[in-house]
Steps between C-alpha positions, in 0.01 A plus 500: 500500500865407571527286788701666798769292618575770787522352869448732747775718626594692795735773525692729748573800380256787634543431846851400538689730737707666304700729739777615260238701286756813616723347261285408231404870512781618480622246234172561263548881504816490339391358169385656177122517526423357188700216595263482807189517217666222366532286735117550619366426118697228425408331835158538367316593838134623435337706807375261765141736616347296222534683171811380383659764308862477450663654780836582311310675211330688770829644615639546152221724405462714818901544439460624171222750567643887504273575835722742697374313850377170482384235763534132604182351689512196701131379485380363891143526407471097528091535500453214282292188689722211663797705429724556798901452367589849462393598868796221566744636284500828670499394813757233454750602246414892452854575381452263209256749379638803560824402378301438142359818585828720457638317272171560217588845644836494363432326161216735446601814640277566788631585909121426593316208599160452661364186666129500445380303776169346551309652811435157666855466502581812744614322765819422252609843537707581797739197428478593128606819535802415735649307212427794234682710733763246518526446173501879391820579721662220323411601150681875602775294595584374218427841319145377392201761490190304566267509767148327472151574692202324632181600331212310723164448283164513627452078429340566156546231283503690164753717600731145467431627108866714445286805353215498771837482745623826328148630607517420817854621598418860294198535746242420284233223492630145407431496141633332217674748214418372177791399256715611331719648611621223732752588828790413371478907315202614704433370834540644852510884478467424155848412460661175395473239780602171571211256688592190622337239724662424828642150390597650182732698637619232747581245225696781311699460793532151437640585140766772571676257789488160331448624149219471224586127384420345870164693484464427138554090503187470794156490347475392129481726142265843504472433940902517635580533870287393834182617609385564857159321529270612805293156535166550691090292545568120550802426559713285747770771382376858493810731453756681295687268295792579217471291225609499124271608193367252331337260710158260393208611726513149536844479723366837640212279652693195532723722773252731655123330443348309782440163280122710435607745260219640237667831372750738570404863497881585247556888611272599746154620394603659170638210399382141403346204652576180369299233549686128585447364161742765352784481768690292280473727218619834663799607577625808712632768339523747177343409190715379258503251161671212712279539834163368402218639690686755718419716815635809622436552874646819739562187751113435653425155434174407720447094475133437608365144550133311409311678836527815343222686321653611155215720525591665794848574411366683204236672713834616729724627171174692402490652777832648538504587161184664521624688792892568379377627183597891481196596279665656269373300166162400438569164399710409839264697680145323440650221337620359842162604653335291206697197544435507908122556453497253206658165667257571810185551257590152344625356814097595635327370234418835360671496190558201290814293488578671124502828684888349618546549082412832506750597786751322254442763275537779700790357660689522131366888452665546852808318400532750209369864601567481838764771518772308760542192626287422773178529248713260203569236796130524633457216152796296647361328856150529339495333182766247666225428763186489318600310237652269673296496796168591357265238686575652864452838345123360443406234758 
């Protein structure tokens, strides 16, 4: 483990009022799109929902697919628990995302955009739509042919998955599409599309004004740029807060813990809980050779103290799970329904502590048939919990 010598930083970058983004506009749509490619890969910025897939390779290969109509997708679905930054990013600084928007419209070669919005967030609309139409008359001004929709979901939290999303907006049921092929040749409509999370797009905005090295020398190797962290459960501090990549969990908690801290829940319940004795060994951010024991996280970052039941807070990301799950595979389907029943049978008395062992197991056959990523992440917040956690799971 290499020690991390990171102290914690804040930035100001996402919601900085930017009120010359006219110019920038109009400045960013008169280079070469490659050179726009570029910039994004060498500034290395991975997408912020959580994945972390290169967002200038993204581009790059949705440009150089022949599709005759392709599509750029700004992903609002923000259904993940203890997440909330995204619903503050459109309602704050919309025009950072739109502007992103038209421009992956111009590198790739699309004049449509779609805002899939999560349905909790309707109430965003009327005010979101006033800047779309704002920022539509603009882009015709300076001879730009974009124009972007909302697409409001029905709050289903696999249709966050970018395939299930497809599904959804096609007027299907919100399933996940197996892969290959992958969206960047065959997504919406089954043409090449572009899907980016909401702060994605906003920190691409970031990049085009002040250019790739400023984004590029925050964070530290394989996690560049700042993070919006939604920080939620005990805290003196709940809140969104934009720091750099790279971080201990250990200055996370130093910052935001109550002086009680016992484990943070790292990216919402798909994600991992670490327990206090590892704080000092994680870091925040994308795995890489120089980062130790690294954690990716979409932003949620739920800090819970020594009067909460670890068992409960499973029994809770069971629950959802069990209820979010589309159905669609067997081994998402009744493996989240084993898992809930299991924990409670122990938890009663009715089934031996080495039943917990057993649930391991099927955990890892989730992790690896399951055939999207709400059954792979099921393993992540349960083996994190039960392992370390394992005597509240029994007594």
């Amino acid at each position: 483990m290499v020690a991390s010598s990171y102290q914690l930083k804040r930035a100001d970058f996402i919601f900085k009022n930017d009120n010359d983004w006219e110019r920038i506009l109009d400045k960013t749509l008169k280079r070469p799109p490659q050179e726009l490619i570029n910039e994004l890969m060498s500034s290395e910025l991975k997408g912020r929902g959580g994945a972390g897939f290169p967002t200038g390779l993204k581009w790059k290969l949705t440009a150089e697919d022949p599709s005759d109509e392709k599509f750029v997708i700004c992903n609002a679905d923000e259904g993940e628990p203890g997440t909330f930054k995204d619903r503050e990013i459109l309602s704050k600084v919309p025009y950072k995302v739109l502007m992103a928007m038209a421009v992956c419209g111009y590198v790739i070669g699309s004049s449509k955009g779609y805002i899939y919005l999560r349905g909790e967030y309707k109430f965003l609309v009327p005010e979101l739509n006033k800047a779309i139409q704002e920022f539509e008359y603009y882009c015709k001004e300076v001879g730009h042919d974009f124009s972007i929709q909302i697409f409001l979901g029905s709050g289903a939290y696999i249709c966050g998955e970018e395939t299930a999303l497809f599904e959804s907006m096609e007027g299907k049921r919100g399933e996940p599409r197996n892969k290959p092929p992958y969206p960047t040749s065959n997504g919406y409509l089954g043409k090449a599309t572009v899907v980016n999370n909401v702060e994605t797009l906003a920190h691409t905005f970031t990049i085009f004004k002040y250019g790739a090295k400023k984004f590029y020398d925050l964070g530290v190797q394989y996690s560049r740029g700042s993070k919006l962290f939604s920080v939620s459960g005990d805290t003196p501090k709940p809140g969104i807060y934009e720091l750099e990549l790279g971080m201990s969990l250990q200055d996370f908690v130093h910052e935001f813990g109550d002086g009680d801290t016992k484990a943070v829940q790292v990216g919402g319940a798909s994600g991992f809980l670490v327990p206090r004795k590892r704080f000092d060994k994680t870091t925040i951010g994308y795995r890489g050779k120089l980062t130790g024991i690294s954690l990716p996280t979409g932003g949620s970052m739920m800090l819970y103290n020594s009067s909460r039941s670890m068992y409960n807070v499973l029994d809770n990301y069971l629950e959802f799970f069990r209820e979010e799950s589309c159905g669609q595979c067997t081994p998402c389907r009744v493996g989240c329904q084993q898992l809930h029943s299991g924990i409670k049978a122990v938890k009663r008395g009715e089934k031996p502590a080495q039943y917990l062992d057993k649930l391991l197991k099927l955990t890892e056959t989730m992790q690896l048939t399951a055939k999207c990523g709400l059954g792979q992440s099921v393993a992540n917040s349960f083996s994190s919990i039960v392992e370390n956690f394992r005597e509240e799971m029994i007594y």
